[in-house]
SEKE-122689 format. One line per 10 residues: for each residue x, y, z of C-alpha. Coordinates in Angstrom, 2 decimals. Layout:
BEGIN
X/Y/Z  ... .
END
This chain:
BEGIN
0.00/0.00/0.00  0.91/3.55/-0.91  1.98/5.88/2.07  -0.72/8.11/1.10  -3.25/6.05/1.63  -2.10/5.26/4.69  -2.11/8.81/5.22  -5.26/9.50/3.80  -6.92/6.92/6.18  -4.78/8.68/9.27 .
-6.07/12.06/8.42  -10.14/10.48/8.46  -9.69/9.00/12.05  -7.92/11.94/13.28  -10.16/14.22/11.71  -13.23/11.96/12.93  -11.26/11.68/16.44  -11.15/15.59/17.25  -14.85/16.00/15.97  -15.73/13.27/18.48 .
-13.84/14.34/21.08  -11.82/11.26/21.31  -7.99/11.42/20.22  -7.00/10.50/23.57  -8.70/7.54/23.45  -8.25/6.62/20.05  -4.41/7.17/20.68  -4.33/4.92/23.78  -6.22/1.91/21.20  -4.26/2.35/18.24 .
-0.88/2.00/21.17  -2.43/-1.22/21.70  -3.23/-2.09/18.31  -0.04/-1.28/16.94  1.90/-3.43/19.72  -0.02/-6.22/18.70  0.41/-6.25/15.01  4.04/-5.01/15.94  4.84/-8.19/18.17  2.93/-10.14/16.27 .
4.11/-10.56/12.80  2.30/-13.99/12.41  -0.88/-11.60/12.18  -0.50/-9.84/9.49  0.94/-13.31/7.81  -2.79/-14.72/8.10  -4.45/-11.10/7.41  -2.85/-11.26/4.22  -2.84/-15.00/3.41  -4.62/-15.67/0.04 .
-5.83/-19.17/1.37  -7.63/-17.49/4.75  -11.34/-16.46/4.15  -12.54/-13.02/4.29  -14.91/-14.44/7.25  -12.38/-15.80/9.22  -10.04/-12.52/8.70  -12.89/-10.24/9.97  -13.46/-12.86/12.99  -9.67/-12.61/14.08 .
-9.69/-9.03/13.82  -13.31/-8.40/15.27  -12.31/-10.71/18.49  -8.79/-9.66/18.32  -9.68/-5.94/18.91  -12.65/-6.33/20.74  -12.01/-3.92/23.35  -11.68/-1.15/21.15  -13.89/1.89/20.24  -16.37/1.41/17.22 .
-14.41/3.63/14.59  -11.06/1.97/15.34  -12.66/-1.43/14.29  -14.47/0.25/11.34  -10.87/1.41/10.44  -9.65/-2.22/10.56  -12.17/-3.75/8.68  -11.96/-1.26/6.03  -7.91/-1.38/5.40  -8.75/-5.50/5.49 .
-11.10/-4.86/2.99  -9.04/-2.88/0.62  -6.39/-4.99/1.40  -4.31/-2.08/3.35  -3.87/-3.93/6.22  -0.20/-4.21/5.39  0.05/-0.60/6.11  -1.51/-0.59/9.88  1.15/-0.05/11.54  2.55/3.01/9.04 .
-1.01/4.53/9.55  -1.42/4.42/13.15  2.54/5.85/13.24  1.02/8.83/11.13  -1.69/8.96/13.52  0.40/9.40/16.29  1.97/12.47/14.29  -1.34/14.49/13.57  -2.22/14.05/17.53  1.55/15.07/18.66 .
1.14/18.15/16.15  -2.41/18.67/17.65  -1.34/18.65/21.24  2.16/20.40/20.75  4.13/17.88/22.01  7.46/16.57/20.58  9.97/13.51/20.56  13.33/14.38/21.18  16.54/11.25/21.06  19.31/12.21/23.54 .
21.96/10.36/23.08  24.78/10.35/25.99  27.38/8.54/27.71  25.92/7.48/31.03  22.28/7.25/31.77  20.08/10.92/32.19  18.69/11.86/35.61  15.48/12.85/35.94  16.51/16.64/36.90  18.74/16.31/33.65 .
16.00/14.60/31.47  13.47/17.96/32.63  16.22/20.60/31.77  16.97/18.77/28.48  13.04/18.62/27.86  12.31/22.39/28.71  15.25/23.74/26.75  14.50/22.28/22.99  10.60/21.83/23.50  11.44/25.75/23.44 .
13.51/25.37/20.37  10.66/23.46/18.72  8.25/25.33/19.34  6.44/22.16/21.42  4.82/22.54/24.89  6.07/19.14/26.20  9.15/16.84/24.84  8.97/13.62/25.62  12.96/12.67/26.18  14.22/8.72/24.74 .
17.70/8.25/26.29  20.11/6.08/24.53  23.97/5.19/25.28  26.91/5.60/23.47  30.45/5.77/25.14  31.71/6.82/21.97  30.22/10.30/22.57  33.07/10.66/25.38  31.18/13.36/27.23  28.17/15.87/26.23 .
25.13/14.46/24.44  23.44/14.56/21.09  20.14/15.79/20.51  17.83/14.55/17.69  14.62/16.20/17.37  12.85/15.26/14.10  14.93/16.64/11.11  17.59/18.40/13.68  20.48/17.20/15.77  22.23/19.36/18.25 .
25.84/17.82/18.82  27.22/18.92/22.19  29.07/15.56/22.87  33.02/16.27/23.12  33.64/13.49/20.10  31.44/16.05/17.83  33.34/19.28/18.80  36.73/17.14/18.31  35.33/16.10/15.18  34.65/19.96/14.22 .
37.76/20.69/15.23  39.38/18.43/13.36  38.05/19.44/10.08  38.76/23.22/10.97  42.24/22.19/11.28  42.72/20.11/7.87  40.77/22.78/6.20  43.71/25.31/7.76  40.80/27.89/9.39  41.62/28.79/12.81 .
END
């Protein structure tokens, strides 16, 4: 399936969603549903199996996601039926984008050398949500004693290198190049 259909059926729930009053909700099921198909790659195996009836596809899904709102299921059954279902997972991330953009909030990697403390995880948080615009930044720490010291911030197309390996780095091309 094309990313913009996957897009396109994004954009309906979300728009559906606010009009409803229910992105937080619909967020929290789509978590769940995108775990699932996520951990679960024998799933989409049989959703897409040319030998499994359409009956016995809508069963698996319909008791599958059970506990789920109404339009989530409608949205299930209707990228089965237009064999999309390959794309859930896409969709659901694209979801996920439209609510963060709705809600102001952004994802930020920090990469460091040693684990972030809390205190350290709140400064790093309050300083680039700033920079971004965003009213929260949700912080994912990962390690890499490479860095030496500092960190390295990603936050969707822009990275903020404070670790010590990125200002040798710098300085190490300012050097060959002969600027001082």
């Amino acid at each position: 399936m094309t990313r913009a259909a996957a897009n396109r059926y994004a954009q309906a729930l979300f728009e559906l969603s606010k009009e409803k009053n229910m992105l937080e909700q619909h967020r929290s099921e789509l978590t769940a549903v995108k775990e699932v198909f996520t951990e679960n790659k024998e799933l989409l195996e049989l959703l897409e199996h040319p030998k499994v009836t359409k009956e016995k596809k809508e069963t698996l899904l319909n008791d599958g996601f059970a506990a789920v709102s109404d339009s989530v299921q409608r949205l299930l059954m209707l990228m089965l039926e237009k064999k999309r279902i390959d794309s859930v997972v896409y969709m659901i991330d694209k979801f996920e984008e439209l609510v963060d953009e709705e809600w102001k909030v952004g994802h930020a990697l920090v990469t460091t050398v040693k684990p972030l403390s809390e205190e350290e995880r709140d400064m790093i948080s309050k300083t680039f949500a700033e920079k971004a615009g965003k009213d929260t930044l949700y912080i994912k720490n990962e390690l890499d004693p490479d860095l030496i010291g500092g960190l390295k911030v990603h936050l969707g197309d822009m990275i903020f290198d404070g670790s010590i390996k990125g200002q040798l780095n710098r300085m190490e091309r300012n050097l060959v190049s002969g600027k001082r």
